[in-house]
C-alpha positions as CSV (number, residue, x, y, z in Angstrom):
1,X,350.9,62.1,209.2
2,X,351.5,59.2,211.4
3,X,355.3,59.4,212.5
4,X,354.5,57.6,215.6
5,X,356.6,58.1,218.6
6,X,355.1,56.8,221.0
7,X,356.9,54.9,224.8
8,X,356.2,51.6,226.4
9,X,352.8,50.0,227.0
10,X,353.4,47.5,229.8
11,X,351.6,48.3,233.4
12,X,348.6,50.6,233.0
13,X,346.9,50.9,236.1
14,X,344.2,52.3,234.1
15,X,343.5,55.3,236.5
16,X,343.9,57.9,234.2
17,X,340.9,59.1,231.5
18,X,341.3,59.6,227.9
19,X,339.6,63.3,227.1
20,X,339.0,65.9,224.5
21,X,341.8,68.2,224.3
22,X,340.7,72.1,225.1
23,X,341.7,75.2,223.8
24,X,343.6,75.1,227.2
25,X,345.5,72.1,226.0
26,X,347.3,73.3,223.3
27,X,350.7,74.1,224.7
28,X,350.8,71.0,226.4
29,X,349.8,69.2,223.0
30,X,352.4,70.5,222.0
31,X,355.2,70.7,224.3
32,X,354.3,66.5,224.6
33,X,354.1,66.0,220.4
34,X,358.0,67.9,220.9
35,X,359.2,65.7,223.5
36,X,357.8,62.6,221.9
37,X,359.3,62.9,218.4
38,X,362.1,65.4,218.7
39,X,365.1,62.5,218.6
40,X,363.5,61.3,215.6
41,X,364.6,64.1,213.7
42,X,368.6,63.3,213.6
43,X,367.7,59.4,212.5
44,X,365.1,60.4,210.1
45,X,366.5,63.2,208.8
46,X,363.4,65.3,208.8
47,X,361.0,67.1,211.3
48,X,358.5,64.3,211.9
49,X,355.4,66.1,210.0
50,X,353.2,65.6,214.1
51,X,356.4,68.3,215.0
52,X,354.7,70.9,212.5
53,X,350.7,70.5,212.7
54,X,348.6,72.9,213.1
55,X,347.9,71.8,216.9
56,X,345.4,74.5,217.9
57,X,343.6,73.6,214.8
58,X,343.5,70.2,215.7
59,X,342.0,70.5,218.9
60,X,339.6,73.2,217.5
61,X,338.7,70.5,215.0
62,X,338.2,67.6,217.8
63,X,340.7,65.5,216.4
64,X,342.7,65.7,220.0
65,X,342.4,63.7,222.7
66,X,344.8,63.7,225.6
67,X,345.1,61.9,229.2
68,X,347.2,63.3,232.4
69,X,347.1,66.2,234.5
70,X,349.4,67.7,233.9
71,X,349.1,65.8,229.9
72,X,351.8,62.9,229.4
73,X,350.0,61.6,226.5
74,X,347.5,62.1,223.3
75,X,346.7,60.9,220.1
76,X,345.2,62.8,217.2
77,X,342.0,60.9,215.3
78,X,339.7,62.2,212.3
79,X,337.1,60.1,211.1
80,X,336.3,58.9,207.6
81,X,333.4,57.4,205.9
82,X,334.6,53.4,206.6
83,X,337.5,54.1,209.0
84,X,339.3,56.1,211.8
85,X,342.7,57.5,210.9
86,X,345.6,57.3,213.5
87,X,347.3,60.1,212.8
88,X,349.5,60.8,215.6
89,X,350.4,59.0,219.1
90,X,353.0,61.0,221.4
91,X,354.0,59.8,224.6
92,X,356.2,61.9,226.7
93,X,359.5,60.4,227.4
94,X,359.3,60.2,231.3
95,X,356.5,58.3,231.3
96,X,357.2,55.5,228.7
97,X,356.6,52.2,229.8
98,X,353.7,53.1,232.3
99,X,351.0,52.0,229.9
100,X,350.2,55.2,228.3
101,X,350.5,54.3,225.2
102,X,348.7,50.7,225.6
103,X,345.6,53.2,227.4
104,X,345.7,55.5,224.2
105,X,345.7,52.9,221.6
106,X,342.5,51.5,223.7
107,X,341.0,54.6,223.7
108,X,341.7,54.3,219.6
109,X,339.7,51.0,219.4
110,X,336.4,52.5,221.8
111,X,336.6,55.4,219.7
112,X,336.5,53.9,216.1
113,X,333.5,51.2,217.8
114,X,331.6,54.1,219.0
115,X,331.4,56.2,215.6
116,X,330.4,52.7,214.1
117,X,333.6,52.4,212.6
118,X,334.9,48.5,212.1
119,X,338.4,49.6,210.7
120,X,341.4,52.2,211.8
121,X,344.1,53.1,210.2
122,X,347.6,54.5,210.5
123,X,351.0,55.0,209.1
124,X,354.6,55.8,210.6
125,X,357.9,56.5,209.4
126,X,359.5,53.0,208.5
127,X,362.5,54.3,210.2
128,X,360.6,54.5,213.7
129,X,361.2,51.0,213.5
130,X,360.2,50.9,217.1
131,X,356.8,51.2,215.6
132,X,357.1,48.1,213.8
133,X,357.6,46.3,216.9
134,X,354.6,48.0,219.0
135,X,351.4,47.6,215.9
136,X,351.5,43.8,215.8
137,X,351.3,43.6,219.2
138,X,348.0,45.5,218.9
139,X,346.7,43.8,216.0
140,X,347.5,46.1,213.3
141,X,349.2,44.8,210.2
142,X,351.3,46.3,207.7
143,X,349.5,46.6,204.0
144,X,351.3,49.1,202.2
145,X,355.0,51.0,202.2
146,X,355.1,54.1,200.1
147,X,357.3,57.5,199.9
148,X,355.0,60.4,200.3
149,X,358.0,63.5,199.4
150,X,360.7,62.9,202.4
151,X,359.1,60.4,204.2
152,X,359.0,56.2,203.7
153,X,355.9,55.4,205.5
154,X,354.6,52.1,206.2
155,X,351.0,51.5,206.3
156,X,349.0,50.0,209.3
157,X,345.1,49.2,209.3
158,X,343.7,47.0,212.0
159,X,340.1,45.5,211.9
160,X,337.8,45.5,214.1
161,X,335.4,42.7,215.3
């Protein structure tokens, strides 16, 4: 469920935390998933499958982190037996290229490290070809393409050291 959309990562000043979403949280979760991936929808052709989770669930489940007050950014984890699973990254629009994303996909790497987890994976839509661009940069690389029903996802994992 990876349909990344997600902003720029150049500049973080690195003042603003990474925390567990609350119950509180929720409409912001998903007011930011919206704003992120809604002009995906025309160029894919389908809701982005982060557009239609189960948000309240998700943060009920711990899978939700978000940072900003008000929120500007989150990602969604769940952890596996011998990895960490990406499974969404929204940025909200006004705030791309302030190093949101960059702090998010850190938070990603101290997360994975801290449940003793060497390996995280994701996937996105392989026409968010902005996507393609940003997970190299960040030391993910591509090991799989597959169609899972509408979607043409390509696969990310990125080890750890």
């Amino acid at each position: 469920m990876i349909d990344k959309g997600h902003g720029g990562m150049e500049g973080d000043t690195g003042t603003e935390q990474v925390r567990p979403a609350g119950a509180r949280d929720v409409p912001a979760v998903r007011a930011v998933t919206d704003a992120a991936y809604h002009h995906y929808i025309e160029r894919i052709g389908v809701v982005p499958q982060p557009m239609e989770a189960d948000h309240a669930a998700d943060v009920a489940a711990g899978k939700v982190f978000v940072t900003g007050e008000p929120v500007v950014g989150l990602v969604v984890v769940e952890a596996f037996a011998d990895h960490l699973f990406l499974d969404s990254v929204a940025v909200h629009p006004r705030v791309h290229g302030t190093g949101v994303g960059r702090r998010l996909l850190r938070f990603v790497d101290a997360r994975a490290r801290a449940l003793g987890l060497g390996e995280i994976r994701l996937y996105t839509n392989a026409m968010m070809w902005e996507n393609q661009k940003i997970y190299p940069r960040y030391g993910y690389e591509v090991v799989a393409r597959r169609v899972d029903g509408p979607y043409d996802r390509v696969h990310y994992r990125k080890r750890l050291d």
